[in-house]
C-alpha atoms as one frame of an Amber mdcrd trajectory, in Angstrom:
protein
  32.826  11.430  -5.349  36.098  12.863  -3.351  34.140  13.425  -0.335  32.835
   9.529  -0.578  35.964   8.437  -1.570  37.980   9.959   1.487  35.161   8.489
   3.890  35.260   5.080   2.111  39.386   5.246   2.917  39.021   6.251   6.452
  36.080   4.268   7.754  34.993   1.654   5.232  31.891   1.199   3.859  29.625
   2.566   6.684  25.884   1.629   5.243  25.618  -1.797   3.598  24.283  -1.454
  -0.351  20.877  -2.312  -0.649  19.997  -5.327  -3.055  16.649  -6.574  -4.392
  17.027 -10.893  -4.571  15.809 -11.545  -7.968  15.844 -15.241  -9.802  19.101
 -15.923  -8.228  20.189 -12.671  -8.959  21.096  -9.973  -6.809  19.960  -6.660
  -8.570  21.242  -3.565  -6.936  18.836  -1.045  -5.895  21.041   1.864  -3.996
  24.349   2.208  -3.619  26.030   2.307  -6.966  28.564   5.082  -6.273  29.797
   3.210  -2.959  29.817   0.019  -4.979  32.170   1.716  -7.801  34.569   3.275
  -5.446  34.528  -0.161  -2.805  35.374  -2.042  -5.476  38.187   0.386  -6.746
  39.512   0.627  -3.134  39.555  -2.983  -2.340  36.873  -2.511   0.308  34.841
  -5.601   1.995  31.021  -5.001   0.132  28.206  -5.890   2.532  24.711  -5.510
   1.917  21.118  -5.666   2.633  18.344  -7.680   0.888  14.937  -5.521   0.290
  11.650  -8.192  -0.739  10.192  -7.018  -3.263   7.066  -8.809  -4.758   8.118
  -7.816  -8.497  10.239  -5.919 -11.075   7.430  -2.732 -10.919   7.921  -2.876
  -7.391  11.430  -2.536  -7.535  11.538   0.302  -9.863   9.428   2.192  -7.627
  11.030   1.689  -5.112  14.455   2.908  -6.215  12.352   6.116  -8.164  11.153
   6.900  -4.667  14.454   6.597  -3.438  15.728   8.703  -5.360  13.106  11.518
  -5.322  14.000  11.409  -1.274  17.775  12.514  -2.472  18.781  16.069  -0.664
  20.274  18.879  -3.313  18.035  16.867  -6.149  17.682  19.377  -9.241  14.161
  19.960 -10.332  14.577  18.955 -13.667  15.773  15.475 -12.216  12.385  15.911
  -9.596  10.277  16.120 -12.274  11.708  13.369 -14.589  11.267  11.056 -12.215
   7.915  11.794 -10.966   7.006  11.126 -14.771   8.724   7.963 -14.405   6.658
   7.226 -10.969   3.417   8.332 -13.623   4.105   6.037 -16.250   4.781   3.115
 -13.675   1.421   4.192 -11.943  -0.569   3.865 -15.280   0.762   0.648 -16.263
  -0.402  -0.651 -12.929  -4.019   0.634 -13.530  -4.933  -2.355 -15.644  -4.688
  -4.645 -12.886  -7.902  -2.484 -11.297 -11.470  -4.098 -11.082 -13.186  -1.699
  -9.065 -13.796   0.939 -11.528 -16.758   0.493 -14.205 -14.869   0.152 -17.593
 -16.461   3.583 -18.673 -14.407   5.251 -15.831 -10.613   6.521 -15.427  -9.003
   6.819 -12.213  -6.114   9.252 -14.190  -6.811  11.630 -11.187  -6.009   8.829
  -8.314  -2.564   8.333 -10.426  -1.773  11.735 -10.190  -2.317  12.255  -6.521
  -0.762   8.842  -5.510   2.559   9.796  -7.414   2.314  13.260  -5.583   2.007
  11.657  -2.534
């Protein structure tokens, strides 16, 4: 965080945090480390709202955000591309185009390599 911190000193907080409006709730989706050290610092927090239609949406969202991290260890890759599966198959229930004798387990798998 010393490289962050030393920008945060010099020019503020460059990128607004990214928040998901939530049942009067703002729910923070990115920017946690910036948030920390603003706060610490004393820095003016600004921040964008992303619409999201529901909680699953939001956690995929911030799983694909962080899969799209640089330097992002492949033991952390993998974790969350199981998280991305799990979140996939608890969508699948919402399906009606598939008889109920078939599994789209396969479509799951490619979206979340995708």
């Amino acid at each position: 965080l010393g490289h962050l911190e030393e920008s945060l000193r010099t020019d503020g907080l460059l990128t607004p945090l990214l928040v998901w409006p939530s049942e009067g709730r703002l729910i923070l989706l990115d920017g946690f480390a910036r948030l920390k050290l603003a706060t610490k610092l004393g820095i003016a927090i600004r921040w964008t709202e992303k619409v999201l239609p529901d909680r699953d949406a939001a956690v995929e969202f911030r799983l694909k955000q962080q899969l799209s991290r640089r330097n992002l260890p492949a033991v952390a890759q993998a974790y969350l591309r199981g998280r991305l599966y799990v979140l996939a198959g608890r969508c699948q229930g919402k399906r009606r185009d598939l008889p109920a004798h078939k599994s789209d387990a396969r479509l799951t798998a490619a979206e979340v390599a995708e």
